[in-house]
MIKE-456094 format. One record per atom (N, C-alpha, C, O, CB): residue in one letter; x negated, y, z negated; atom name; residue number from 1. Coordinates in nm, 4 decimals. Atoms other than C-alpha are relative to their C-alpha. Glycine has a CB too. Example, Ala and Ser with C-alpha at 12.3 -4.5 7.8 and 13.67 -1.06 7.14 Angstrom:
% residues 2
> a | -0.0890 | -0.1190 | 0.0000 | N | 1
> a | -1.2300 | -0.4500 | -0.7800 | CA | 1
> a | -0.0900 | 0.1200 | 0.0000 | C | 1
> a | -0.1936 | 0.1181 | -0.0665 | O | 1
> a | 0.0992 | 0.0027 | -0.1246 | CB | 1
> s | 0.0820 | -0.1190 | 0.0060 | N | 2
> s | -1.3670 | -0.1060 | -0.7140 | CA | 2
> s | 0.0770 | 0.1090 | -0.0730 | C | 2
> s | 0.0261 | 0.2198 | -0.0899 | O | 2
> s | -0.0414 | 0.0462 | 0.1415 | CB | 2
***
This chain:
% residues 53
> x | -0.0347 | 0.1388 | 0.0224 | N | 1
> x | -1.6001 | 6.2744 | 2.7794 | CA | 1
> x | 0.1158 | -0.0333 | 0.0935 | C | 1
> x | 0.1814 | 0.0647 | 0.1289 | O | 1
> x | 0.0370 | -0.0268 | -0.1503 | CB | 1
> x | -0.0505 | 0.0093 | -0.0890 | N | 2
> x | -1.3930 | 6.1049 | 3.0121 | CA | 2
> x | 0.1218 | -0.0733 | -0.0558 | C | 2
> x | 0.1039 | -0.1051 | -0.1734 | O | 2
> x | -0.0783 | -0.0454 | 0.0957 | CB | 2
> x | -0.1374 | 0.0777 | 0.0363 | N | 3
> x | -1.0362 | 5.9241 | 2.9606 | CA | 3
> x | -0.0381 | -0.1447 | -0.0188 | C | 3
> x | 0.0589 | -0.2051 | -0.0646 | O | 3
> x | 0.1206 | 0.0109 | 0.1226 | CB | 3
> x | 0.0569 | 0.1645 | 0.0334 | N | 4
> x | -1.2191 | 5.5489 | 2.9234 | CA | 4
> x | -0.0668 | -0.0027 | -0.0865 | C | 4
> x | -0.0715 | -0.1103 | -0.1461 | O | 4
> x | -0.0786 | -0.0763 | 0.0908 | CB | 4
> x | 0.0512 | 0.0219 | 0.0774 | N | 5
> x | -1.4402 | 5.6626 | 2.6971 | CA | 5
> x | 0.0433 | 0.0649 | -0.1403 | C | 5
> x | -0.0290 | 0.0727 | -0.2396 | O | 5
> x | -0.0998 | 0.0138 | 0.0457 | CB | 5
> x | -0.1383 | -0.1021 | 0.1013 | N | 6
> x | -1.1521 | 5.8659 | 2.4648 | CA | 6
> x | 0.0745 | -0.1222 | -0.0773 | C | 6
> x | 0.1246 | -0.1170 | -0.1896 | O | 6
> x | 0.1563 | 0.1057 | 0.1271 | CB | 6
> x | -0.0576 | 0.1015 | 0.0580 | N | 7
> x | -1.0262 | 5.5088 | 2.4356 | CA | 7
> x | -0.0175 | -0.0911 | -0.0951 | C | 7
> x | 0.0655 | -0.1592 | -0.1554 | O | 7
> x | 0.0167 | -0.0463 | 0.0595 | CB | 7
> x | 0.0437 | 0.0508 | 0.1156 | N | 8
> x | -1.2675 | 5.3749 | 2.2126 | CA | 8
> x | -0.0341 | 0.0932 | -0.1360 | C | 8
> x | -0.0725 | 0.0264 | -0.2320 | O | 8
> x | -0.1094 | -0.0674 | 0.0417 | CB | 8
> x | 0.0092 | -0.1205 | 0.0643 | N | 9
> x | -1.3028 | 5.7191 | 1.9933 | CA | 9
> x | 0.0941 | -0.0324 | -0.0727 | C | 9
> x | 0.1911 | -0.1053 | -0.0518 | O | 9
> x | 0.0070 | 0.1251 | 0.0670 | CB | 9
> x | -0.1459 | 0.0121 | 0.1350 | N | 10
> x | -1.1103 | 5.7591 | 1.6569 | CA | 10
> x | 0.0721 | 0.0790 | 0.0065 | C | 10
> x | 0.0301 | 0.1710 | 0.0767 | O | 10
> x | -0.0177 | 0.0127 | -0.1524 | CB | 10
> x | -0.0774 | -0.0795 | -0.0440 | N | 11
> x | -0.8349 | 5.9385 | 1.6562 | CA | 11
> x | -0.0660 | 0.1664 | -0.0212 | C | 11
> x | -0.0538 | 0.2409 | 0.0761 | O | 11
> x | 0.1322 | -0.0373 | -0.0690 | CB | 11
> x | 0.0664 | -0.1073 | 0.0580 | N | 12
> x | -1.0289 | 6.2620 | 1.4637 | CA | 12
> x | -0.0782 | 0.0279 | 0.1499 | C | 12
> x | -0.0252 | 0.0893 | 0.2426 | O | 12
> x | -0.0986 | -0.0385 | -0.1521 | CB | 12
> x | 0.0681 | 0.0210 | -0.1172 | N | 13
> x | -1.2908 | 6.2196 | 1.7336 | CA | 13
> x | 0.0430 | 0.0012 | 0.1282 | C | 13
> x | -0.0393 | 0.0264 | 0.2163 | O | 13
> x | -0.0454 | -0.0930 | -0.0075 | CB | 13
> x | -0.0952 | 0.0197 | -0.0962 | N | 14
> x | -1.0241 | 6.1757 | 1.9898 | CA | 14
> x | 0.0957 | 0.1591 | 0.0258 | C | 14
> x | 0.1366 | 0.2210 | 0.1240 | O | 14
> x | 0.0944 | -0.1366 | -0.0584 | CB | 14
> x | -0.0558 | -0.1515 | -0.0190 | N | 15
> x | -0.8695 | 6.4988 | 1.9281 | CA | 15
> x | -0.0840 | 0.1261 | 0.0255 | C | 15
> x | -0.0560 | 0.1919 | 0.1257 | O | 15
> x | 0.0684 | 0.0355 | -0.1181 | CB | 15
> x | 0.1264 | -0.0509 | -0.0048 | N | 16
> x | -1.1726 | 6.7136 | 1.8843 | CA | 16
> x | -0.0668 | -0.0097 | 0.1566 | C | 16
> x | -0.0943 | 0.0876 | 0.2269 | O | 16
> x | -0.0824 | -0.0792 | -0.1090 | CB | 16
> x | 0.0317 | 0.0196 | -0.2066 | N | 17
> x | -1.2878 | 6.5557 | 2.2798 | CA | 17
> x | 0.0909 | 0.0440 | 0.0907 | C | 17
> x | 0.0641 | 0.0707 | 0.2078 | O | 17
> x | -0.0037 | -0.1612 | 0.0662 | CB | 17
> x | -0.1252 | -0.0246 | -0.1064 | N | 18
> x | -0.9586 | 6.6332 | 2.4228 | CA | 18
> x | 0.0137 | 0.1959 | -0.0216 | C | 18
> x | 0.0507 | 0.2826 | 0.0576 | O | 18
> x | 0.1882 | -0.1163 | -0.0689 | CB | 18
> x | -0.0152 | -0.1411 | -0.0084 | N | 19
> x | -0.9754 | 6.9771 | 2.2762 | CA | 19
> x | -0.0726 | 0.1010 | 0.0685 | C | 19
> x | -0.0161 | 0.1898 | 0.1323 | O | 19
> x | -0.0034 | 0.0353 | -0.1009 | CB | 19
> x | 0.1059 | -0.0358 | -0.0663 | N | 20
> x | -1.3185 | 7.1001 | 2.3964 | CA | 20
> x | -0.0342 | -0.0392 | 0.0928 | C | 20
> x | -0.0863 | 0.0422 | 0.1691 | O | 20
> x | -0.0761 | -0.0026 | -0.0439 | CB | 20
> x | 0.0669 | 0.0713 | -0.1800 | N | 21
> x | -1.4112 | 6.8702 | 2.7059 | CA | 21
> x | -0.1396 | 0.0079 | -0.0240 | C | 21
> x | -0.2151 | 0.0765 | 0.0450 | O | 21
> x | 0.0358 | 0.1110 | 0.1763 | CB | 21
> x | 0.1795 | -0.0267 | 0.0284 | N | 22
> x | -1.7747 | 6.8188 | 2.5330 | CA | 22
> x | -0.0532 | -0.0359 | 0.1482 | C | 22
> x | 0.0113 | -0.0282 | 0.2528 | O | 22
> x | -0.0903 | -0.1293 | -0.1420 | CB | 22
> x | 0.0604 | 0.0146 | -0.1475 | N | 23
> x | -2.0453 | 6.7202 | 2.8084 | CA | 23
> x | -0.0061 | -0.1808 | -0.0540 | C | 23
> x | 0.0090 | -0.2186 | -0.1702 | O | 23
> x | -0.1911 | 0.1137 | 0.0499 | CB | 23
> x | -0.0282 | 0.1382 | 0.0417 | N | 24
> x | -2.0517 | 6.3031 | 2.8453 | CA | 24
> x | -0.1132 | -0.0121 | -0.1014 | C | 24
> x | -0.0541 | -0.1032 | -0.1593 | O | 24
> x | -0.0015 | -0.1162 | 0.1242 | CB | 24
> x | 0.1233 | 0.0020 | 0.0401 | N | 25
> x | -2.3684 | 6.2985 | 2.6524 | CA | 25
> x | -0.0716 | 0.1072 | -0.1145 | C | 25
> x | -0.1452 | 0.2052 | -0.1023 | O | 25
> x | -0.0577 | 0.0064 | 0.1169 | CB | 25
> x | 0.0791 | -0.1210 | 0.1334 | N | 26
> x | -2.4699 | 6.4692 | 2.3098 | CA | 26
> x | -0.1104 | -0.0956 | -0.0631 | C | 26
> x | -0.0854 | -0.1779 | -0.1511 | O | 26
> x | 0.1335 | 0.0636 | -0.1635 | CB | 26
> x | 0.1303 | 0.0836 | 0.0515 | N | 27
> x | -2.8203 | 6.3089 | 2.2444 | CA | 27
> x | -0.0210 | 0.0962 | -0.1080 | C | 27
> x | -0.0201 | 0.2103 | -0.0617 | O | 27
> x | -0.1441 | -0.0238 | 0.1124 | CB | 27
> x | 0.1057 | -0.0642 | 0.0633 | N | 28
> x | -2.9670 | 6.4666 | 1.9368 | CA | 28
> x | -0.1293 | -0.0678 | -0.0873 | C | 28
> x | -0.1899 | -0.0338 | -0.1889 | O | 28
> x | 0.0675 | 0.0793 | -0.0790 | CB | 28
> x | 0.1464 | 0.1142 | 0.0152 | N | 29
> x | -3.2499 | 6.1976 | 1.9064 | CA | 29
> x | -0.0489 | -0.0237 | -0.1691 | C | 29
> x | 0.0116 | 0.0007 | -0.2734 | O | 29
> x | -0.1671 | 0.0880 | 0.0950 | CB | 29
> x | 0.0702 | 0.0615 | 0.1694 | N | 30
> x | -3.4383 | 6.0827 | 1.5810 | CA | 30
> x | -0.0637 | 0.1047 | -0.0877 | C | 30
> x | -0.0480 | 0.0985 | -0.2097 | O | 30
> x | -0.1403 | -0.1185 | 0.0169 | CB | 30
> x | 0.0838 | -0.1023 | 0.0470 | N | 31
> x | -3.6694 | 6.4024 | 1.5121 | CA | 31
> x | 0.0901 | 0.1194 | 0.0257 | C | 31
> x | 0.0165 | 0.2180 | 0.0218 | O | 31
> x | -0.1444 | 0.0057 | 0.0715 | CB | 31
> x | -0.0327 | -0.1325 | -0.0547 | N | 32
> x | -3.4339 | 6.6879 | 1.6145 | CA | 32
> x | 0.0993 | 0.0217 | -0.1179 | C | 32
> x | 0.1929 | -0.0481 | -0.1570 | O | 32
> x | 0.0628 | 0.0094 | 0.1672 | CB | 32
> x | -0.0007 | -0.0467 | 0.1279 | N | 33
> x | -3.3905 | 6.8911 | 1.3183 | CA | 33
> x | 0.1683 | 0.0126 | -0.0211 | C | 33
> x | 0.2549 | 0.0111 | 0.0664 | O | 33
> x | -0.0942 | 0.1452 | -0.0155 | CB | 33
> x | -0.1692 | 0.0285 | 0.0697 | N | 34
> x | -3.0373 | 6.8883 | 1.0791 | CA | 34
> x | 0.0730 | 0.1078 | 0.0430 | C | 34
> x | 0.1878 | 0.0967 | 0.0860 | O | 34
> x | 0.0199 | -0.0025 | -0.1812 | CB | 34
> x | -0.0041 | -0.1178 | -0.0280 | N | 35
> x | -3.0356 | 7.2454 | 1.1387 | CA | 35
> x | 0.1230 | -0.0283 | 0.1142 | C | 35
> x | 0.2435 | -0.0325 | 0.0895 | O | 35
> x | -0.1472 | 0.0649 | 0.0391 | CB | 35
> x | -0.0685 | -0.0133 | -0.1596 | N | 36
> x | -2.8902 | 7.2175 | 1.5057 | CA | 36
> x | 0.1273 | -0.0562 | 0.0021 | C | 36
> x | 0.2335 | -0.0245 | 0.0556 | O | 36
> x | -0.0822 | -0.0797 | 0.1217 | CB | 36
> x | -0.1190 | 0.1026 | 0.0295 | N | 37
> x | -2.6892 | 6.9469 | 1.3906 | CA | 37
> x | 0.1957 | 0.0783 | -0.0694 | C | 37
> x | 0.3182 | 0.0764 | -0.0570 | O | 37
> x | -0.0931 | -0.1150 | -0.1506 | CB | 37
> x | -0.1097 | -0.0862 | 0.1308 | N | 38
> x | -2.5018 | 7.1661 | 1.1205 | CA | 38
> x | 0.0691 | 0.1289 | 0.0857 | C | 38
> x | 0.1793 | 0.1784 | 0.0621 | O | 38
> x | -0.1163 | 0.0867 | -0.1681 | CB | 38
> x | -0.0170 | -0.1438 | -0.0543 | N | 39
> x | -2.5025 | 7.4756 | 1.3570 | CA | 39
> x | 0.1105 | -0.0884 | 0.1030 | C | 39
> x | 0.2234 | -0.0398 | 0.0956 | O | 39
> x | -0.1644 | 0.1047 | 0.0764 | CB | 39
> x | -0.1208 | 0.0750 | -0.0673 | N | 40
> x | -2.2786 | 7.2187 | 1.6009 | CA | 40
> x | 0.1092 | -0.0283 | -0.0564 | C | 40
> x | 0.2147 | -0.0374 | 0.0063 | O | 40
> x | -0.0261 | -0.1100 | 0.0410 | CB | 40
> x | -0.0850 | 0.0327 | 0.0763 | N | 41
> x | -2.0952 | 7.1394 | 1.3381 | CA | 41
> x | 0.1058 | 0.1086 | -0.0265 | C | 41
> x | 0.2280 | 0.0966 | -0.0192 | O | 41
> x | -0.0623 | -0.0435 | -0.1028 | CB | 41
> x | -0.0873 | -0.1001 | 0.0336 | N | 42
> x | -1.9857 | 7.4732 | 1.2406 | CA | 42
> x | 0.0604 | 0.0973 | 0.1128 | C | 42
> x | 0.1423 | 0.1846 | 0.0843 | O | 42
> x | -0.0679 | 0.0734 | -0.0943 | CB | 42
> x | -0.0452 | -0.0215 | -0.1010 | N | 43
> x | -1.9302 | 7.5684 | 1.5927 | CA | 43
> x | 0.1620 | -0.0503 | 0.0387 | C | 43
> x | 0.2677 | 0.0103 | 0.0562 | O | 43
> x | -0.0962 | -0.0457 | 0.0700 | CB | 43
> x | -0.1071 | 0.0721 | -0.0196 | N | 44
> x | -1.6944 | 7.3304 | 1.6534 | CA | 44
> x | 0.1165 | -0.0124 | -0.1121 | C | 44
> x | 0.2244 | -0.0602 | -0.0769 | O | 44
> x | -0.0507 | -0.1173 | 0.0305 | CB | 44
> x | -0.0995 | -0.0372 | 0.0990 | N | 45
> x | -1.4953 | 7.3926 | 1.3220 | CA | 45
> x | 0.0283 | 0.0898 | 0.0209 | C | 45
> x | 0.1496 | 0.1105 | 0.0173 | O | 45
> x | -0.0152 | 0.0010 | -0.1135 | CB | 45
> x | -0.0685 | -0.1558 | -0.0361 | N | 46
> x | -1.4893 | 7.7501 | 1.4143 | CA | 46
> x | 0.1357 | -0.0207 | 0.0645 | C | 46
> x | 0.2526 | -0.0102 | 0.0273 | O | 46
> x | -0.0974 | 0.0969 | 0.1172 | CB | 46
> x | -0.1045 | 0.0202 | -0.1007 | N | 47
> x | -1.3233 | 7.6693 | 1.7117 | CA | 47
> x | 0.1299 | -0.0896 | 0.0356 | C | 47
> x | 0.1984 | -0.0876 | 0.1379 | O | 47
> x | -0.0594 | -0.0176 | 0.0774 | CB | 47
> x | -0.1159 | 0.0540 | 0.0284 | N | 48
> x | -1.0632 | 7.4340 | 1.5843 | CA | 48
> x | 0.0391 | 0.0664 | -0.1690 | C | 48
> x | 0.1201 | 0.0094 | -0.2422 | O | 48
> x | -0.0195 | -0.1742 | 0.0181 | CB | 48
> x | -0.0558 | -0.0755 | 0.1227 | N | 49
> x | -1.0210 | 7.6667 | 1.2638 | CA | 49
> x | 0.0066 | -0.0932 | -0.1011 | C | 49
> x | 0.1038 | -0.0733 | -0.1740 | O | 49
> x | 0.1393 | 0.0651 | 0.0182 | CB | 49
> x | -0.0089 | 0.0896 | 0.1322 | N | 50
> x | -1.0661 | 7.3997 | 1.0027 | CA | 50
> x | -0.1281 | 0.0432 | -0.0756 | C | 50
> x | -0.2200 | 0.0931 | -0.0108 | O | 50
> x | 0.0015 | -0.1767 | 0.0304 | CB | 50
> x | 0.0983 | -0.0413 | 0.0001 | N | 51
> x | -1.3038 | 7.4662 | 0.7838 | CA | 51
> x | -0.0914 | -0.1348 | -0.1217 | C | 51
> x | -0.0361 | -0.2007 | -0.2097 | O | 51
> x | 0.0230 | 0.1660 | -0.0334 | CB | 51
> x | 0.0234 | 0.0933 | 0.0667 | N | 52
> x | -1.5899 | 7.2350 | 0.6409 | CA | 52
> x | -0.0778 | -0.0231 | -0.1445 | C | 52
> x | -0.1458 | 0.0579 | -0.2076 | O | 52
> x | -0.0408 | -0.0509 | 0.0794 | CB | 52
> x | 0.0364 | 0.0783 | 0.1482 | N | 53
> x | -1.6795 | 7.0306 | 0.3246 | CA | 53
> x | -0.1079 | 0.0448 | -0.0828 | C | 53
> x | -0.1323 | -0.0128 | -0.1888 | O | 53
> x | -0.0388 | -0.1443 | 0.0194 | CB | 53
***
């Protein structure tokens, strides 16, 4: 994500982009299973050590 588009991001969201440097673009479309979703999810909690809900 780039510094223009960091500006409309919430702060949560804003910290999380600045920490990792995702890629500009996380499509996970209409049919693409929760699974993947959740497995991103817990990736990215790993790696900021919080842990989730």
């Amino acid at each position: 994500m780039n510094e223009q588009g960091l500006e409309f991001a919430g702060e949560g969201l804003r910290e999380v982009c600045e920490a990792l440097k995702p890629p500009l673009v996380w499509d996970f479309d209409i049919c693409t299973c929760i699974v993947i979703i959740v497995t991103v999810a817990e990736v990215l909690a790993e790696k900021l050590g919080v842990d989730l809900p």
